[in-house]
N, C-alpha and C positions, 0 to 999 in steps of 0.2 A: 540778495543775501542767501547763503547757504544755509542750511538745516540737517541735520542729522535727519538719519531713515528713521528713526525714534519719534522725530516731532515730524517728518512730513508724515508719518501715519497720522498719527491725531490729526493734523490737520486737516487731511484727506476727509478723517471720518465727520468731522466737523463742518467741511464745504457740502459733505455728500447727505447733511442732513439729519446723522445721528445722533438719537437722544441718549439713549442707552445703552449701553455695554456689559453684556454680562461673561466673571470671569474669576480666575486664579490666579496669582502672580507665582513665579519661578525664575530660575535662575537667566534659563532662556530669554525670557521675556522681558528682565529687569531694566533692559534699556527704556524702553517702551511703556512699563510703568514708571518709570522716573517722569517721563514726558506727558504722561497721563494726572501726575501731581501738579506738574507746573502749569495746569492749564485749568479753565471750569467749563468752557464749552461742552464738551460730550461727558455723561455722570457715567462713573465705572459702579457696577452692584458686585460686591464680593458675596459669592454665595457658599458653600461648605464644602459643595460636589462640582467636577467638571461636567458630570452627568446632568447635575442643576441646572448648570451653566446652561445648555443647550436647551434644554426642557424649558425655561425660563423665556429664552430669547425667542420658543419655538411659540410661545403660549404669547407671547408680544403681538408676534407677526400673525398669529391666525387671530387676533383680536384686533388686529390695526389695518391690517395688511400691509404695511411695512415691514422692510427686510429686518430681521431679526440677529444681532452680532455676538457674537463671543469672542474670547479674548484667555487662551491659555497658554500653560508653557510648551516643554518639547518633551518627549518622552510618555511618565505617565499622563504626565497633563494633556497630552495628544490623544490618550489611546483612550482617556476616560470620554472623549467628547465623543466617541465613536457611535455608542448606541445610539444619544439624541439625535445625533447626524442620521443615522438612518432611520429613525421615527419622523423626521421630517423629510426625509428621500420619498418615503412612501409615501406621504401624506403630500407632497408636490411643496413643500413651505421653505419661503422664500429665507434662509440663513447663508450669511456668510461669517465663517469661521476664521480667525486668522491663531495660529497654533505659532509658539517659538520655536525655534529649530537649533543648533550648535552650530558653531560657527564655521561657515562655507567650507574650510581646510581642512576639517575633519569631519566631514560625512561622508560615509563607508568605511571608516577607524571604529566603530564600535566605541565613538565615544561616549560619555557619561551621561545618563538620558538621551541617549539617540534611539530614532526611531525612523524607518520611514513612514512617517505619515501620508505622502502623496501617493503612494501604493495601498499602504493601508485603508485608506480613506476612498480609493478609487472605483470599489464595487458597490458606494451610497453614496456618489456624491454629485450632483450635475455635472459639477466640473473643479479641477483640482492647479493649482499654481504652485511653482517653488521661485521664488523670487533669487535668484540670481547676479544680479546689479542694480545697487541704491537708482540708481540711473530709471529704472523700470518700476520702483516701487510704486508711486503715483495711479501711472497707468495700469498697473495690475491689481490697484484696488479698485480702481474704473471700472474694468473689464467686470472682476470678482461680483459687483453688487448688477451692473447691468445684465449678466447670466443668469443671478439669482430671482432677479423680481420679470424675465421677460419671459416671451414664451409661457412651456408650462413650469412654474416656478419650482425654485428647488435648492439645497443646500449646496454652498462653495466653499472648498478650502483653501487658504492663503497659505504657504509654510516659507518661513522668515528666519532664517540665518541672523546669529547674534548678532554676527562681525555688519550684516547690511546696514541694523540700525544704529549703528555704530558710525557708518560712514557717512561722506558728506555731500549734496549736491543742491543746487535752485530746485526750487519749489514751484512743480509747473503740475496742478490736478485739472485733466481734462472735463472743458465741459460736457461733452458727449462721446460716443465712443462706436465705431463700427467695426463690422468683424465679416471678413468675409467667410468664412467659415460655419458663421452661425447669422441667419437670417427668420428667423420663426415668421409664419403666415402667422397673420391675424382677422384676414378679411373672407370670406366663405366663396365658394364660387357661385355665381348668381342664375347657372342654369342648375345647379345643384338645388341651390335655398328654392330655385321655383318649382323642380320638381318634390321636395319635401313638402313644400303647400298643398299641390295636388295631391300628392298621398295623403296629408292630412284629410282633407279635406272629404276623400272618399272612404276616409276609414267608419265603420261601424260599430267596432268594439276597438276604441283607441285608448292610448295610455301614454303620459309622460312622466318620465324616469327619471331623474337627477342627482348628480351626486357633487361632491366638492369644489368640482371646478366652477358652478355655476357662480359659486361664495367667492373662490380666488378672483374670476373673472369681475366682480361686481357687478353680478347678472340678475340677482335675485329680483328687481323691479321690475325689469321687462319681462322675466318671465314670468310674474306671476299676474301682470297684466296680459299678458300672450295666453296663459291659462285661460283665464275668467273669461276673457275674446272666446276661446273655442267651447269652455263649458267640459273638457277633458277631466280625465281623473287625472292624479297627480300624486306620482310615488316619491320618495327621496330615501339615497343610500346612509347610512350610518353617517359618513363626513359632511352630507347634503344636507341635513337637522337644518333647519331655519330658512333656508331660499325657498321654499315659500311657505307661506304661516301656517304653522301647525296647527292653529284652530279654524283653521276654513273650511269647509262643508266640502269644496271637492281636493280636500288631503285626504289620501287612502292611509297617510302612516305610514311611518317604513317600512321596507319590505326586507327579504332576506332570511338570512338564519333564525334570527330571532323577531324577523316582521310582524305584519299585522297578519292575520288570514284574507282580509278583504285586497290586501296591497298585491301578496303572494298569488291571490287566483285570480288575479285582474290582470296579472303579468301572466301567466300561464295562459289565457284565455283569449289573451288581446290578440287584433287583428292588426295592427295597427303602433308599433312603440316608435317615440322621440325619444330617442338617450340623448342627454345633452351632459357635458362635464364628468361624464362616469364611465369605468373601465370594465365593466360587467368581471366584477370580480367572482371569486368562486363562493365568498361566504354570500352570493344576490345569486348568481347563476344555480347553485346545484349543481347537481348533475346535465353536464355539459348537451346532452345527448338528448335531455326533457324538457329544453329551457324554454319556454317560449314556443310551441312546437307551430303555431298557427302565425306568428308575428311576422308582417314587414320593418326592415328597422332603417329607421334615419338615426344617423350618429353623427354628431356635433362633438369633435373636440379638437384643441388648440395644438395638440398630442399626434402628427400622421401615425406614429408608432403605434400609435393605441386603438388605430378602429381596426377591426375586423382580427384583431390580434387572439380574442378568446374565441368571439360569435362571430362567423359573415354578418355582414351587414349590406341592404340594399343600396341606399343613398347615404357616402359618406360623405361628411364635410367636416373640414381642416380649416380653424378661425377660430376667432377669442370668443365665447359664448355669449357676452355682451353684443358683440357685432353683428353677430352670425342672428340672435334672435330676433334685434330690430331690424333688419333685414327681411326677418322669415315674417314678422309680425306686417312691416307696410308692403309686404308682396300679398297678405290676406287683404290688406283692406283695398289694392288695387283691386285684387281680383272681384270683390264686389259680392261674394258668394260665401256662405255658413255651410257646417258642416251639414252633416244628413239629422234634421232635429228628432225623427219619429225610430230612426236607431238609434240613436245616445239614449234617449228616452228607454226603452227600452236595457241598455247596458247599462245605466244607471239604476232599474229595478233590479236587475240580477247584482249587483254590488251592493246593493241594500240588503237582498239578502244573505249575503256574506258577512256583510256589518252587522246581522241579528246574531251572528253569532257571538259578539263582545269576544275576540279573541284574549284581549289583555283584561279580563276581570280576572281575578281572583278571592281566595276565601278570609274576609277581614275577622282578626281575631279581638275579645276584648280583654283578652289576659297575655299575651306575647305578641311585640311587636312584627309585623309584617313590612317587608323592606319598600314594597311598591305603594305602601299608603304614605311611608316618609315622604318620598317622590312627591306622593300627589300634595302634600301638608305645604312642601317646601315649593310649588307650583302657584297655590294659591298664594301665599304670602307673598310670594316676589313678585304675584301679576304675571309671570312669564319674562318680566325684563333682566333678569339677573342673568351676570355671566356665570356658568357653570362648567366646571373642567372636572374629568372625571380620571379616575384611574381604569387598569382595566379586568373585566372581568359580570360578573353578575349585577355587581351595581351598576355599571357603566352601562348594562341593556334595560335593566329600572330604569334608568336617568333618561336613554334614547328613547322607551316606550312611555314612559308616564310625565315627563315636563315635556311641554307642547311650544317646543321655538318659535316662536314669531317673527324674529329676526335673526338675518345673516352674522355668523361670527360673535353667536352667543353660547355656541358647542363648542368644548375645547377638548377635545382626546382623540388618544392615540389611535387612530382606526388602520392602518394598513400592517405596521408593524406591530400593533399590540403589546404596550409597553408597560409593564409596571413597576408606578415611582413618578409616572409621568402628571399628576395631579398636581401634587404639592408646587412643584416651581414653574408649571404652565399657571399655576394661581397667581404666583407672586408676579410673572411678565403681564399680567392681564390687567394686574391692580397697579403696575408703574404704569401704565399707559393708561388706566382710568380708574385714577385714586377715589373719586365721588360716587363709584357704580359699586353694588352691590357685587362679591367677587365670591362663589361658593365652590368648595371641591369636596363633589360626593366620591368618596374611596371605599377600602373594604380594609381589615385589620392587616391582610396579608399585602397589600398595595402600598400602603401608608410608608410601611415599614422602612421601603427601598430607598426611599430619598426622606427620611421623615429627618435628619440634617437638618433639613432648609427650614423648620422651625425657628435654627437660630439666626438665620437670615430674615426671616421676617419679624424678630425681635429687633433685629440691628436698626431695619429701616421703618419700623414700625408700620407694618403691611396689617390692614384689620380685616385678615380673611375668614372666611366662617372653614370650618371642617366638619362634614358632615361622614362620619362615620357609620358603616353599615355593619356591625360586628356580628355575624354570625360561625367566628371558633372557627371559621374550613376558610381554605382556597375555597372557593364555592362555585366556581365554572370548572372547575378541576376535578371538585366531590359531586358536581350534577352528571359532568363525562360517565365517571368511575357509577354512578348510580344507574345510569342508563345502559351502558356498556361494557365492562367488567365484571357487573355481575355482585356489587354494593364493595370491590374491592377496596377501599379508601386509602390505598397506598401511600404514606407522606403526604396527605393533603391535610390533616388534619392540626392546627396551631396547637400545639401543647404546651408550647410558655410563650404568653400574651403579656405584653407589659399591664402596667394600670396606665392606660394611655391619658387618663386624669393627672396623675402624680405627675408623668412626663409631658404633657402639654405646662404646666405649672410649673417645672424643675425650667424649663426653656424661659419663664416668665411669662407665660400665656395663661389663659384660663381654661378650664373645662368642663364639662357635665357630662355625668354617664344616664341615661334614659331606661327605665327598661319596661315601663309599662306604658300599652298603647294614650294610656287617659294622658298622657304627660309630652307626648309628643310636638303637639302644635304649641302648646306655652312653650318647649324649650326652644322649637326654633323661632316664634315670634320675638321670644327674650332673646337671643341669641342674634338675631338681623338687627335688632332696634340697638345693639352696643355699638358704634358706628367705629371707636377708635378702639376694638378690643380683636385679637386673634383670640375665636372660642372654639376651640375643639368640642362636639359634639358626639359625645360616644353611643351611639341606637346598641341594646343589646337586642339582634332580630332571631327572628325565626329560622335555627339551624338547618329545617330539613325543607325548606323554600325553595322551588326552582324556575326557571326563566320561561316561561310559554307564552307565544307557542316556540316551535321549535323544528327545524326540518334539519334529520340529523347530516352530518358531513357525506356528501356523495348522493343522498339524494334528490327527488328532483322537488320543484316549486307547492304538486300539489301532492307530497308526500310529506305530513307536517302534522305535526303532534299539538292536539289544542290544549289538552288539560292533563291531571297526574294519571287519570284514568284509560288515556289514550295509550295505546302499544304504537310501537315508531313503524308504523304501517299505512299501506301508500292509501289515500283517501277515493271513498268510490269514483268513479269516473261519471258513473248516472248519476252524480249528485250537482256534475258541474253542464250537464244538459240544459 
């Protein structure tokens, strides 16, 4: 029997496993939501924004690891999906997009809503399809989802001509799919993973590094029994939060711009680094020039493009961090031999004292709230098991410094692109995929804003998200810049009409509370997690002139890093790190 390109879509997404679909209908696409009605197998979520839309599906798949789908028209509906498309470009997250297009005979006419999307989409996009004949539709949504979750994962665009699912043909969706073109290694090379052992194995001031991939890969087990095996320190990037438990004795805390000091000089210092999953970006690097200046490095990832791309690197290896680890892990226990115990021992005193320094205290106040004790209030309550998506900015490095992840795929924000707006509907895909778990998104007044919309979407489907709001009146990574380097210019950073995010959580049908004294803090978020079936917007009035430390400003190196307010952004003695 034949099928319209309308219902072999669904049905595609239906064989391929989809539960959810997030999306906008249009004119474009209207074949296709016709076929989306006659059907229950895959649930469409209508959300306000096509920007939603992404953000939504993006917050899905970094909580599930499932591919993440969207579903809009052609024109603006194309052009809105663009940012979330590249907020999951960068972050490696597995989405496939399929966008409406106008119909085959009229693109290049400048017709009504046209757009080229497969161009536009083409500098975020893993990879990019225009379907062409109903004939190919099937296999091109095969190919679309198999690109997006193999290798190193990443967003795909579909773009679909009206007239395709219009037309008619058998319904034949492949069960698997190869591509000579695209073969990603997954397995390490095994004189590589053995010579990585023996560097481990002699290093004296060693360190492991980590970042996102280790989560994509579903690697957080093995390594953090590969850890504990060696007795190493153990850093993790911004996207890394949770591969391995933030409350372990040998987590250093993250490193980076706004790391730990103990993470920051342990990476400066080592003799010795595992990067596994991470791209030594510039906000973990520095200054390129200071990074690491004593390090040998083994570089584990599933990415060839990505070793030695920023840092040389010693020993690369190209595999899936899963594979690669238990590899590297039963090549130690052949070898029959531990590391050097009477230098770790050692390396471990000197990182103690870097840890006396409490990089992340700050001064708690009892008459104006302070943003990093919400943090810690909302850490204790949740036990650490809550999912948390943040927007981005000052609370988002609260959130990365003071909740302590235990587990992989309980971080949900924008780390490579840096997106604000990205909270709100990486909540709502976090709670379609697990309606029973506690689902929080700490933002800031300026963040909220971008997508604050999708309020009404999570009225619709009755999503009972907490919003923990950090309200301190500034862009407040924008007003810490401008404080530190401009010279207190506050250029536009400053909010000057702030809604009553009370009255408009309520105007949505949702509830609210505004906080503004520290005595009041832990009752409103206890009250506030214990409403199980209530979206509460929780409004923290914090402390305006609060800012994120420590801090190593842009450009320079690891151990040029700002502990406190009293500190000048001045590089740290070097006889200190003797």
């Amino acid at each position: 029997m034949e099928l319209t390109g309308a219902e072999i879509f669904v049905k595609c997404l239906a064989d391929e496993g989809v539960e959810f679909i997030f999306g906008y209908p249009g004119g474009a696409a209207l074949h296709i939501y016709d076929a989306i009605y006659r059907q229950d197998a895959v649930k469409h979520i209508l959300v306000r924004h096509e920007q939603g839309a992404t953000h939504a599906a993006d917050g899905y798949a970094r909580a599930t690891g499932r591919p993440g789908c969207v579903l809009v028209t052609s024109g603006p509906g194309a052009t809105n999906t663009i940012t979330g498309i590249a907020t999951a470009y960068m972050d490696s997250i597995p989405l496939v997009v399929f966008t409406g297009q106008v119909p085959s005979m009229l693109i290049g006419d400048d017709a009504f809503q046209e757009v080229d999307a497969v161009g536009i989409s083409r500098p975020c996009v893993k990879h990019n399809f225009l379907v062409k004949d109903v004939r190919e539709l099937a296999s091109t949504v095969k190919k679309a989802f198999y690109i997006a979750t193999t290798g190193r994962p990443g967003p795909v665009l579909v773009d679909i001509p009206k007239d395709i699912t219009a037309h008619r043909c058998a319904y034949d969706y492949p069960e698997s799919v190869s591509m000579r073109s695209y073969a990603p290694v997954t397995r390490g090379h095994q004189v590589q993973i053995k010579k990585a052992v023996e560097l481990l194995l002699s290093a004296r001031r060693p360190i492991v590094y980590t970042g996102g991939g280790v989560i994509l890969a579903e690697a957080s087990g093995i390594l953090t029994d590969l850890v504990r095996q060696l007795g190493f320190p153990c850093t993790n990037t911004l996207m890394g939060l949770g591969a391995f438990p933030g409350d372990d004795p040998l987590f250093l805390g993250m490193l980076g711009m706004h790391g730990t000091y103990e993470a920051n000089l342990a990476m400066h210092e080592c003799d010795v680094m595992l990067a596994v999953g991470a791209r030594f970006d510039d906000r973990v690097t520095g200054d390129l020039n200071k990074f690491s200046p004593h390090a040998r490095i083994i570089h584990v990832d599933v990415d060839p493009s990505s070793i030695s791309k920023n840092v040389p690197v010693e020993i690369p290896i190209v595999g899936s961090a899963d594979l690669v680890l238990a590899e590297m892990a039963e090549a130690l226990r052949d070898s029959g031999r531990e590391p050097d115990k009477e230098a770790l021992a050692a390396w471990w005193q000197r990182i103690a004292e870097w840890r006396g320094k409490n990089s992340l205290a700050y001064n708690h106040s009892d008459t104006v709230i302070k943003p990093q004790y919400v943090i810690e209030k909302l850490y204790e309550l949740t036990g650490g098991d809550a999912y948390i998506t943040s927007d981005v900015g000052q609370h988002q490095m609260w959130a990365a410094q003071h909740y302590k992840f235990r587990k992989p795929r309980r971080w949900i924000n924008s780390g490579g692109l840096g997106t604000m707006g990205f909270g709100l509907p990486a909540a709502m895909g976090v709670k379609f995929a697990f309606p029973d778990d506690q689902v929080v998104c700490v933002t800031g007044e300026a963040s909220i804003q971008m997508c604050i919309q999708e309020l009404s979407t999570c009225k619709q489907y009755d999503l009972p998200i907490k919003i923990v709001n950090l309200n301190n009146r500034y862009m407040g990574m924008v007003r810490q810049w401008q404080e530190f380097f401009y010279d207190r210019r506050y250029s536009h950073s400053y909010m000057d009409a702030l809604p009553d995010f009370i009255k408009l959580a309520e105007s949505y049908g949702h509830s609210g509370v505004r906080v503004d004294s520290p005595a009041d803090v832990e009752g409103a978020l206890r009250d506030a997690l214990a409403r199980k079936d209530d979206l509460v917007f929780l409004d923290f009035i914090t402390d305006q002139t609060e800012n994120v430390y420590p801090m190593i400003a842009a450009g320079k190196g690891q151990n040029e890093i700002i502990l406190k307010p009293s500190d000048e952004p001045s590089e740290i003695d070097e006889r200190e790190l003797a």
